[in-house]
N, C-alpha and C positions, 0 to 999 in steps of 0.2 A: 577561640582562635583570634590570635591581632586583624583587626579589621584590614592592617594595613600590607598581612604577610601575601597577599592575594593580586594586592596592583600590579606588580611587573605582570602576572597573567592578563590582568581585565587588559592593561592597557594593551597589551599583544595582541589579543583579540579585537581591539578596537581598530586598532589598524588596520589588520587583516581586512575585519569587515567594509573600513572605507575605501580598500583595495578592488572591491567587488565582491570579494568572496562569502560567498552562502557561508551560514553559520555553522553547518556541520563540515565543510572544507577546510574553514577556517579554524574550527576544531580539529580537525586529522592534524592539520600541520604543525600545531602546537602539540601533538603526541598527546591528544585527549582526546576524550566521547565528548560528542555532543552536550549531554547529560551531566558531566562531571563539570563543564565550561556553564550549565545552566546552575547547576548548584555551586559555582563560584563566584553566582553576581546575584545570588539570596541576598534581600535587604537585612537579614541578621548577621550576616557577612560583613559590610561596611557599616561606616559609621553612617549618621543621619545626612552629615553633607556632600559623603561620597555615595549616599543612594540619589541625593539628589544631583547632583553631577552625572551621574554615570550615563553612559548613554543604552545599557542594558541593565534591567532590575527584574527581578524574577519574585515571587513568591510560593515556594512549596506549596502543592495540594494535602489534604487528608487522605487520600486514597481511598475513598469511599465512589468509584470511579462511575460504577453506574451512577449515581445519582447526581455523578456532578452532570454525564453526558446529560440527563434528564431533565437536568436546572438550565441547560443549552434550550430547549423549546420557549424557553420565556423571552431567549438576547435578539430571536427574530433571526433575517438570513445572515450566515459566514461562512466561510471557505473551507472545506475538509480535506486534507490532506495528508494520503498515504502512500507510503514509498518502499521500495527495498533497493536494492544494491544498481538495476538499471532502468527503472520507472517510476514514475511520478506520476500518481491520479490525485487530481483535483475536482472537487465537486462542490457547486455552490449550492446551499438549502438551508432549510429549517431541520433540525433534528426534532425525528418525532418516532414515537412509538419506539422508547430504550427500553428494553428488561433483557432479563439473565435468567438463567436456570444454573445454578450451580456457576462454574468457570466460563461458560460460554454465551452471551451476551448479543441481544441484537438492536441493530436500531434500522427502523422502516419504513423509509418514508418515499415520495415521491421524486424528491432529488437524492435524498442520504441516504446509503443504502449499504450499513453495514455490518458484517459479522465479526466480533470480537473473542479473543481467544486471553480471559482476565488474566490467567496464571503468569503471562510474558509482562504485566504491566507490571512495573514497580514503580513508579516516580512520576508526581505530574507539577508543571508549574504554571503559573499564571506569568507571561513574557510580557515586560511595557520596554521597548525599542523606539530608541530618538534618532531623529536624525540631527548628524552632528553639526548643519549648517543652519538646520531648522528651515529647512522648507519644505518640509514633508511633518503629516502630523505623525504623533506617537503611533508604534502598531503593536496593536493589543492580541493576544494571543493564547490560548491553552496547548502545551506540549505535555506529550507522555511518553516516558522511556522507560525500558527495558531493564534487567538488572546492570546490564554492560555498558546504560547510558546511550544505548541505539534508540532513535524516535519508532515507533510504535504508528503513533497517530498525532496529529497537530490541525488545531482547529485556529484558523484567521480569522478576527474582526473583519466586516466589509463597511462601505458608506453608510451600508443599511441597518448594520448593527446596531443596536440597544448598548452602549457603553456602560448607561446606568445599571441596566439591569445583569451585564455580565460584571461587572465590580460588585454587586451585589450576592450573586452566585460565586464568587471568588472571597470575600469575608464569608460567606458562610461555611467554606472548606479551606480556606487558610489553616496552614500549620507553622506558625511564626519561627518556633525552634532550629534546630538543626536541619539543615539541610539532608536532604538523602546521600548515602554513599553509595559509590557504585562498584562492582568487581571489574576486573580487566578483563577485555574479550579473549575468550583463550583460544590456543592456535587452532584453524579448521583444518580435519583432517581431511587427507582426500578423499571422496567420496566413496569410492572404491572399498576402503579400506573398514566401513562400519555397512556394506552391501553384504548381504548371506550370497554367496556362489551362489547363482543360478541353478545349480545340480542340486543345492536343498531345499529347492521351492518344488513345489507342488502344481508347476503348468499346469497339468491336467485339470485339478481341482480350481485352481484359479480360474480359467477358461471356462467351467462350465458354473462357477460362482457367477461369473461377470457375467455371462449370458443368462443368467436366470435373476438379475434384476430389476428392482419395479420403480427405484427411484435413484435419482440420481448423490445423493443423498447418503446411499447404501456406499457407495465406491470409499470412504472411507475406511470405514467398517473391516471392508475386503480385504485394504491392503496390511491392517493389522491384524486381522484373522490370518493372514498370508503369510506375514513379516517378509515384508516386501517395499519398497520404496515407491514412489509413483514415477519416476521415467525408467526403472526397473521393470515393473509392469507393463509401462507401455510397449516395451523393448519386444520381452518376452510374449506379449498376447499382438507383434507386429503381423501383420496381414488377415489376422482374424478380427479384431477390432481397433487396429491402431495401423496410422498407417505413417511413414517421415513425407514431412512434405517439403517443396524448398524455402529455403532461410528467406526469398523475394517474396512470401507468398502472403505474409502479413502486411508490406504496405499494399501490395494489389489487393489485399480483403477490405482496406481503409477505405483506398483511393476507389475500388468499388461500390460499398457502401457508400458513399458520400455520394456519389452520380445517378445510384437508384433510388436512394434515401431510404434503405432497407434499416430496417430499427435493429440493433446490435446490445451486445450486454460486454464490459469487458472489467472483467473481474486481471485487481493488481494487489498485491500486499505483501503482510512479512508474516513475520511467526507471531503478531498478537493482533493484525487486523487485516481485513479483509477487505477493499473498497468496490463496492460497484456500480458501474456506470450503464444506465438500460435508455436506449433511444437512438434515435442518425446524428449518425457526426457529420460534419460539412465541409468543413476549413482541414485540410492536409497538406501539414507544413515538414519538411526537411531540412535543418540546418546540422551539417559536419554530420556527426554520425547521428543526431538525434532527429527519431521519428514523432512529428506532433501532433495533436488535435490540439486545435486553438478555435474553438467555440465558447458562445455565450453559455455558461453556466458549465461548461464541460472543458479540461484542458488537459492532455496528456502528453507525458516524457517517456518515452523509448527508447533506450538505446538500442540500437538499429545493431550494432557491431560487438555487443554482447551475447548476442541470440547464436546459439551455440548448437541448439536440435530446434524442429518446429515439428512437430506432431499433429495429426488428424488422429482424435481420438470420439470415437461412439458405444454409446452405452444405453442399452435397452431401458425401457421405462414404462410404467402401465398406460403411459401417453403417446407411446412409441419412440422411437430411437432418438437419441437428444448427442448435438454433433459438437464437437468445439475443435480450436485449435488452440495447442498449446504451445509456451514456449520457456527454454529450458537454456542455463546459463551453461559455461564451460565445466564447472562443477557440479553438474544435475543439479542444482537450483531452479524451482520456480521461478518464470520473471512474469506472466501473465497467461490469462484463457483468455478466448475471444468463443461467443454464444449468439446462437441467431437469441432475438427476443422470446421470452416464453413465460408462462406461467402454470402452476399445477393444475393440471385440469385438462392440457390444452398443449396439440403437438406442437412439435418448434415448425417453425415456418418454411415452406416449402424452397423458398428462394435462396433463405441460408442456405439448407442442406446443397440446393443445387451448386451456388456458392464456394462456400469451403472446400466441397469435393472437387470442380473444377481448378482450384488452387494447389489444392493437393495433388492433381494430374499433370502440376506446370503449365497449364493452359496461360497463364497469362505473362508468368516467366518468356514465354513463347511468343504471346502479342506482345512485351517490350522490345524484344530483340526485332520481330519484323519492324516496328513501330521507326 
């Protein structure tokens, strides 16, 4: 390809971005993935003097994904960052303890804490981003997309960073050639329309599957033994193990947490990762419609005005019953769980439970209005 058939795009985005706008906004509006804008500012794409100009330069990964995650324990601490359609989990740490079994992939560490689902990953790059007046240094970066060029996961350089040794880890999975292609995102139907009627599921047996689990681990399992969806499930097993609770009832779970310093787990992600965040949050911020945790090492985006159902969902366990709240887009999309702290061995903690269920009662929906 002419190095040069690409400018009027770079330059479009360069705009964009010194407009404000995030890189994947700034992609929508130019009618692209994210993904397709990263693989158009590949340094095999430009010539040598428009990689060194440009104020975006990417270089393709090998796709050898776990082990680049793994080559990540040597660059020291960075930002992990994983998103879907209305949240944003950010987590500062070391990556430690990355392996796989087949397609699904963990990494476990005491800040990073996450589950990967390989098969969604198609595409990863290594991002060096200038600032265009130069008073900001370079931001070094690992991105991974989807086939459709949607981020997956993205990993930030911090102060603390190792640059040498993440450029190091980046020639050794470099793939100088062609950049990756991506397909178009094809239309979503509506949810509705790929659900089995409820008349061909098997409540009964579903009900007494879920009541006769020992881990939570299983619920998986269930709803593909079922063919059944997970706010389908929930819908259908309402008042026996699920229960709607109100849309206010996640920021009073924050805004409570953070007052008792009850240690919380809050699990965010899309269809190829999983983030989760285990510990008290403190800082609970609201700006427009977005709900925040803005903590040292921990920072979360909510969209507040997205959350469409909120669910109290419990589920037996040979540890005893394990409580969360979910919550679920306009589309029955996942947008986030919320978990008292726990670990196998070991019941979920007595305050959650109190917690959640008191949310799910309206009780505090109740104390803002007296308030």
């Amino acid at each position: 390809m002419n190095p040069t058939s690409l400018d009027p795009l770079r330059s479009s985005f360069a705009a964009l971005r010194a407009q404000g706008l995030r890189a994947r906004d700034a992609a929508r509006q130019l009618g692209l993935s994210e993904g397709a804008v990263m693989a158009a500012h590949a340094v095999g794409q430009m010539s040598p003097q428009q990689a060194s100009d440009s104020l975006l330069a990417t270089v393709p990964l090998d796709g050898d994904w776990v082990r680049i995650l793994q080559g990540l324990e040597g660059v020291g601490p960075v930002m992990a960052l994983t998103r879907n359609e209305h949240v944003v989990h950010e987590k500062v740490g070391a990556y430690r303890n990355v392996s796989a079994q087949g397609p699904v992939g963990l990494a476990i560490g005491p800040e990073i804490d996450l589950r990967l689902f390989l098969t969604h990953w198609h595409a990863g790059f290594h991002v060096v981003e200038r600032d265009a007046q130069g008073r900001k240094p370079e931001q070094h970066s690992l991105q991974f997309f989807d086939r459709h060029g949607q981020a997956v996961h993205k990993v930030h350089a911090r102060a603390q960073t190792d640059l040498a040794a993440l450029e190091d880890l980046v020639q050794r999975h470099a793939r100088p050639g062609s950049p990756p292609v991506f397909e178009a995102e094809p239309a979503a139907p509506h949810r509705d329309r790929h659900n089995r009627p409820d008349a061909d599921i098997d409540c009964l047996g579903l009900g007494e599957a879920w009541s006769n689990m020992k881990d939570t681990h299983e619920f998986f399992a269930l709803l593909k033994r079922f063919q059944v969806d997970r706010l389908q499930a929930l819908r259908l097993m309402e008042g026996v193990h699920t229960r709607r609770t109100p849309i206010v009832a996640i920021e009073g779970l924050l805004h409570e947490a953070a007052r008792t310093g009850l240690s919380i787990m809050v699990f965010a992600g899309n269809a190829g990762c999983l983030q989760i965040h285990t510990g008290a949050v403190h800082r609970i911020e609201a700006f427009g419609p977005w709900l925040n945790v803005l903590d040292e090492g921990f920072n979360l985006h909510l969209r507040s005005d997205a959350i469409h159902e909120s669910w109290l969902v419990s589920k037996p366990t040979d540890d005893g019953v394990v409580t969360s709240i979910e919550l679920f887009d306009a589309e029955g999309e996942l947008i986030a769980m919320f978990f008292g702290e726990r670990k196998p061995g070991r019941p979920e903690l007595p305050a959650w439970r109190q917690l959640a269920r008191s949310l799910a009662q309206g009780d505090h929906a109740a104390q803002r209005e007296a308030a």
